[in-house]
C-alpha positions in Angstrom: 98.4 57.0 78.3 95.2 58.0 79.9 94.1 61.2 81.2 91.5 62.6 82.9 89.6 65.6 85.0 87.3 66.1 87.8 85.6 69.3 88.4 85.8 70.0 92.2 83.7 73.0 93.8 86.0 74.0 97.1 89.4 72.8 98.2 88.5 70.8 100.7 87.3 68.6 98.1 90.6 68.2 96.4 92.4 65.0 96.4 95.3 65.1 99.0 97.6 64.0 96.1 97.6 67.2 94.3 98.7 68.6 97.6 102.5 68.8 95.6 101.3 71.0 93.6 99.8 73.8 95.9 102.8 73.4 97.9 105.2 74.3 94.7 102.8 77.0 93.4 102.9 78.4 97.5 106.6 78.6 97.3 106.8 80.2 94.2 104.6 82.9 94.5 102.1 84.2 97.6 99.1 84.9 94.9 99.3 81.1 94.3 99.6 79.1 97.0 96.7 77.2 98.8 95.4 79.8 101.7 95.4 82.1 98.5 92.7 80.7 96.8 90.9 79.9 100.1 91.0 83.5 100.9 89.4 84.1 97.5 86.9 81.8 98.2 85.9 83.1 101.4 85.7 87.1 100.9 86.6 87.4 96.7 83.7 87.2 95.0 80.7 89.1 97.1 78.4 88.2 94.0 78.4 84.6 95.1 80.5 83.5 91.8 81.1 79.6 92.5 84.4 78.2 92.6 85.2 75.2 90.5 89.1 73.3 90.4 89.6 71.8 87.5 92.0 69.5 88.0 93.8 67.1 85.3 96.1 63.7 85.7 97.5 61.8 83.4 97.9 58.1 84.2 97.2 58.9 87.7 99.9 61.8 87.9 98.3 65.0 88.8 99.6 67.4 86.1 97.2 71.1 86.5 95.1 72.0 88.8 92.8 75.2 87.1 91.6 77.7 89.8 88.0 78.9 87.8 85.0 80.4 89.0 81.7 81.0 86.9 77.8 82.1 88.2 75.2 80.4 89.3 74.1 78.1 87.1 71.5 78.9 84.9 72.6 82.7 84.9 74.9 84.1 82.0 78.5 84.7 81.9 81.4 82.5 81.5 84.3 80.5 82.8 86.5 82.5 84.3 90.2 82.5 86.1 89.5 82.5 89.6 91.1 85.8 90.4 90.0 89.6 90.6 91.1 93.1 91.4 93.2 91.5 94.5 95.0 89.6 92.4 98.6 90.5 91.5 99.0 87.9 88.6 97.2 84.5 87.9 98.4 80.9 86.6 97.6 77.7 87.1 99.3 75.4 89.3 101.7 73.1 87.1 103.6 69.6 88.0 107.0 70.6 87.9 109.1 69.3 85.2 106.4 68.9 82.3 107.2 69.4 79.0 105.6 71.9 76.7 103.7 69.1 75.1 102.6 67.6 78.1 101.3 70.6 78.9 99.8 72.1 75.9 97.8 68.1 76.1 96.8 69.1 79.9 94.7 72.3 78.3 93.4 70.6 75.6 92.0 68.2 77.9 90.2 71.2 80.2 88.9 73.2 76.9 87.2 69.9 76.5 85.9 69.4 79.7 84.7 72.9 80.6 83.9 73.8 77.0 82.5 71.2 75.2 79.0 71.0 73.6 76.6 70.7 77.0 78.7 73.4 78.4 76.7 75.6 80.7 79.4 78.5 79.3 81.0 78.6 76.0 83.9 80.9 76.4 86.6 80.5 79.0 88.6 83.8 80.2 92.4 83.9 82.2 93.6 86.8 83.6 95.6 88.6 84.7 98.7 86.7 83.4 102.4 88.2 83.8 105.5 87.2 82.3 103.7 84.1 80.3 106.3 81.6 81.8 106.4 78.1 80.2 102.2 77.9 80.2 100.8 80.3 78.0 102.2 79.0 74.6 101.0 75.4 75.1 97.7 76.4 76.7 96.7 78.5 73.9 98.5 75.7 71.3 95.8 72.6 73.5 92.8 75.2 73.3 93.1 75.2 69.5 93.7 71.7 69.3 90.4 71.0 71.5 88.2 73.0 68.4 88.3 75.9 70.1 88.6 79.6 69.1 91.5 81.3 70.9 92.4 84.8 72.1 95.5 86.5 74.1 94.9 90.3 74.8 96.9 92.9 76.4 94.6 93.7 79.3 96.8 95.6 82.4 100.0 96.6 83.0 102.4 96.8 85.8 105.6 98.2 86.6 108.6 97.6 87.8 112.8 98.3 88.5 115.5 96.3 89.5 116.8 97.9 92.3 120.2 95.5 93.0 122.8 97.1 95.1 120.8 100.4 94.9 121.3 102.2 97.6 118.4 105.0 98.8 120.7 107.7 97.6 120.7 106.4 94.4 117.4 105.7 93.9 116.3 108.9 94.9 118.6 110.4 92.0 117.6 108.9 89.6 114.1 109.9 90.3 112.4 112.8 87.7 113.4 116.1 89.2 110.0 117.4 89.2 109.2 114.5 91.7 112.3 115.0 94.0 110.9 118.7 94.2 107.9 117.9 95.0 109.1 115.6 97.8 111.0 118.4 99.0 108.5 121.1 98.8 105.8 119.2 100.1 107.5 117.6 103.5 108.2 121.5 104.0 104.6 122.4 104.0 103.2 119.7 105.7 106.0 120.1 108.7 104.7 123.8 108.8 101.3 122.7 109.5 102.5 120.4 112.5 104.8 117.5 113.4 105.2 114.8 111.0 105.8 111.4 111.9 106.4 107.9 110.1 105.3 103.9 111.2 106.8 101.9 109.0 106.7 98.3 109.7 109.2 96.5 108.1 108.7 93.2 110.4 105.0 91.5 110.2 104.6 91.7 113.7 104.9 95.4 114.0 102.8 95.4 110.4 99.7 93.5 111.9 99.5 96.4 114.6 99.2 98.4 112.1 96.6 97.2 110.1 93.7 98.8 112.3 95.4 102.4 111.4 95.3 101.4 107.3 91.5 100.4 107.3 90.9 104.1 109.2 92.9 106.2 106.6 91.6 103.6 103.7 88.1 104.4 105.1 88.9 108.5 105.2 89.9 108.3 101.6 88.7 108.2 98.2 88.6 104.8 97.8 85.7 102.4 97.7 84.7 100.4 100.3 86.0 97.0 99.9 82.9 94.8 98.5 84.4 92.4 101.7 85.5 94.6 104.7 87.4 91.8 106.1 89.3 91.0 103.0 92.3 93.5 103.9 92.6 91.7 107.8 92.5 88.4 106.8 94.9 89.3 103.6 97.4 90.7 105.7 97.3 87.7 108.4 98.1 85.8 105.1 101.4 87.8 104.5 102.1 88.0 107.8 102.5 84.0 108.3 105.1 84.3 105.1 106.9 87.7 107.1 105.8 89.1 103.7 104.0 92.2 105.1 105.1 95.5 105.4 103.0 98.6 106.3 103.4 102.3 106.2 101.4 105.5 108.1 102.4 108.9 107.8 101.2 111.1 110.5 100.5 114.9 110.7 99.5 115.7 114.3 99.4 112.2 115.3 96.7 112.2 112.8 97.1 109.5 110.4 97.1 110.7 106.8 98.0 108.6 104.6 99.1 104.5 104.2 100.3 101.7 102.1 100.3 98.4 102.4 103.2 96.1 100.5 104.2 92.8 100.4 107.4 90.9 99.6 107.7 88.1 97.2 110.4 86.0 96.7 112.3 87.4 99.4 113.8 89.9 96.9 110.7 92.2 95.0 108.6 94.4 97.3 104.8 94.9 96.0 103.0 98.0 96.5 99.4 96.5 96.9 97.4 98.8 98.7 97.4 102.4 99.5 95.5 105.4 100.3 95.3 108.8 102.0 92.8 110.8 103.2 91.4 113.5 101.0 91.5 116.2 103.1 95.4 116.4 103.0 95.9 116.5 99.5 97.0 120.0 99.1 100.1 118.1 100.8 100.5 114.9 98.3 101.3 112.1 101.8 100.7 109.5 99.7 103.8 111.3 97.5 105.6 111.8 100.9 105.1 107.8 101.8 105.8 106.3 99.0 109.1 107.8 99.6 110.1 106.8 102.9 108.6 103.6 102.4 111.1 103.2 99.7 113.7 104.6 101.5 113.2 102.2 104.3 112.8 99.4 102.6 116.0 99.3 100.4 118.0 99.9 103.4 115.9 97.1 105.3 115.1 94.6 102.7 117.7 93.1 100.3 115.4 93.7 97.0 116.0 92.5 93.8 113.0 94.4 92.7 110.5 97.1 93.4 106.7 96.7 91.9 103.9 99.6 92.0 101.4 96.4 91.2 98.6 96.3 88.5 96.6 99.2 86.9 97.1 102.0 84.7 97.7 105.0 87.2 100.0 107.9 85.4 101.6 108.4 88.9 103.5 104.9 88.5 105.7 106.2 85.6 107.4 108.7 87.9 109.0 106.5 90.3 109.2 103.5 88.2 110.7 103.5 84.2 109.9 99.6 83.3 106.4 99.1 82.1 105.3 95.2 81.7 102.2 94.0 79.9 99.5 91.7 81.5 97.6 89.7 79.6 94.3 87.6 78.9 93.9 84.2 77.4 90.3 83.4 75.8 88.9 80.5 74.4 85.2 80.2 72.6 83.1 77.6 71.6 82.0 79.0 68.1 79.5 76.6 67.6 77.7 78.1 70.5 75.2 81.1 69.4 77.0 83.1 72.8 80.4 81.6 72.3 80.5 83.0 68.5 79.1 86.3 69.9 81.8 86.6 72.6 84.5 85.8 70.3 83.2 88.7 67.8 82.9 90.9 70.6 86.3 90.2 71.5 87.7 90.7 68.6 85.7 93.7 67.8 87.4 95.2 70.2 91.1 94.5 69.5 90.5 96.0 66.5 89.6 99.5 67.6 91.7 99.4 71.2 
């Protein structure tokens, strides 16, 4: 049994035979599929991080492909998952069928490549990672077995609800009463202050014509300017090929105020990825008031399974959604390594006192 890996910088360099494998990843999951990591590529990583697939076979078979990024050679850092704020979840992209051992063999064989001593980068960092699946156990078993030091943190959160068979109604019961006032209270100040009215695109043609009117309220707001300003566009093009994008406005005065951007995975779990209002409105809550009829529209519209409020630990998500899930982050370090022993001390330094 023989197995190697190649290290390949873009993916138009990648062997057409690992094409299966994109293609399964794609179908499982929008945040793994091929124009995903392209689109990562292209407007991700405004620090010029450089993209590197590592990409393992055994006996000719490709079994991984590893989606990494690291610096510029010569500067310091380490290798590291190639995902970011944008990214709802990261894994590698697996061979379908593979057993646990094959598997845990497949990451001992990238520790060694991408770790080993000559190593530009002694540590090696995967994140976010949700609901571990059937890769974390045998990738953190292979890493140990290469000689390497190992870590898996808790690192993010998201949450989430099963909404099967719920009906608006229901949802909107089951909410905290404080919120259901404030729903109520608020849509009857802002309607005193002028008409209010709702886009909610729920197809992704009518979502793409939207898209101009998000980047407006996103740029009114307090957000910060994306590092890429054409991330969002060419993100929502992305969901739009899948009829994965939906987008919401709320209007006071024809003025748009506040807006969201979600997209649907699966067919049956709806993602809030993006959203922001425009400061001057807050005395009103819109992005309250959306997030409502967004979710009112989309449970009559869309058979969900699920609803998702996406990563990050923002006290509002609590309110409309009672399931919290961990997210996690798999290290490795090369202890031999002066900087490798350093970042696994660091690391777990820091576990300690969380």
């Amino acid at each position: 049994m023989t197995w190697s890996v190649d290290i390949w910088p873009s993916l138009q360099q990648i062997p057409e035979r690992f094409e299966p494998l994109f293609a399964d990843a794609g179908d499982s999951s929008l945040f793994a599929g091929k124009d995903w990591w392209a689109l990562l590529e292209k407007h991700g990583f405004p620090d010029k991080q450089t993209t590197a697939y590592v990409a393992i076979e055994r006996d000719n078979k490709p079994i991984m492909v590893c989606p990494l990024r690291h610096p510029a050679l010569g500067e310091p850092g380490a290798w590291r998952s190639l995902s970011n704020y944008y990214s709802h979840s990261y894994a590698p992209l697996l061979a379908k069928g593979e057993a646990p051992e094959k598997l845990q063999r497949a990451f001992c064989e990238l520790g060694k490549a991408v770790l080993s001593k000559g190593s530009p980068y002694p540590s090696l960092c995967l994140d976010p990672i949700w609901n571990q699946g059937n890769w974390a156990a045998p990738a953190l078993r292979g890493l140990k077995a290469a000689g390497f030091a190992t870590s898996w943190t808790e690192v993010d959160e998201t949450w989430s609800i099963n909404v099967i068979d719920m009906q608006p109604a229901q949802y909107y019961q089951q909410l905290p009463g404080k919120l259901r006032n404030t729903i109520e209270r608020k849509t009857q100040q802002a309607e005193a202050r002028g008409p209010i009215n709702l886009e909610l695109a729920l197809d992704s043609s009518h979502a793409l014509e939207l898209v101009p009117l998000f980047e407006q309220v996103y740029a009114a707001s307090w957000k910060q300017e994306e590092p890429d300003p054409s991330f969002i566009s060419e993100f929502a093009n992305l969901c739009a090929e899948r009829d994965a994008l939906r987008i919401g406005i709320l209007l006071l005065d024809d003025e748009p105020i506040a807006a969201q951007l979600w997209v649907t995975e699966h067919d049956d779990t709806a993602i809030l990825y993006k959203l922001a209002h425009d400061g001057a409105y807050d005395s009103l809550s819109p992005g309250t008031l959306l997030t409502w009829h967004m979710i009112e529209a989309l449970l009559t519209t869309d058979s969900l399974h699920h609803l998702n409020f996406g990563r990050g630990h923002e006290g509002y998500k609590r309110h409309w959604i009672p399931s919290r899930q961990s997210l996690y982050r798999l290290q490795a370090f090369r202890l031999t390594s002066p900087k490798g022993l350093a970042a696994y001390g660091t690391t777990k330094w820091r576990q300690m006192f969380r």
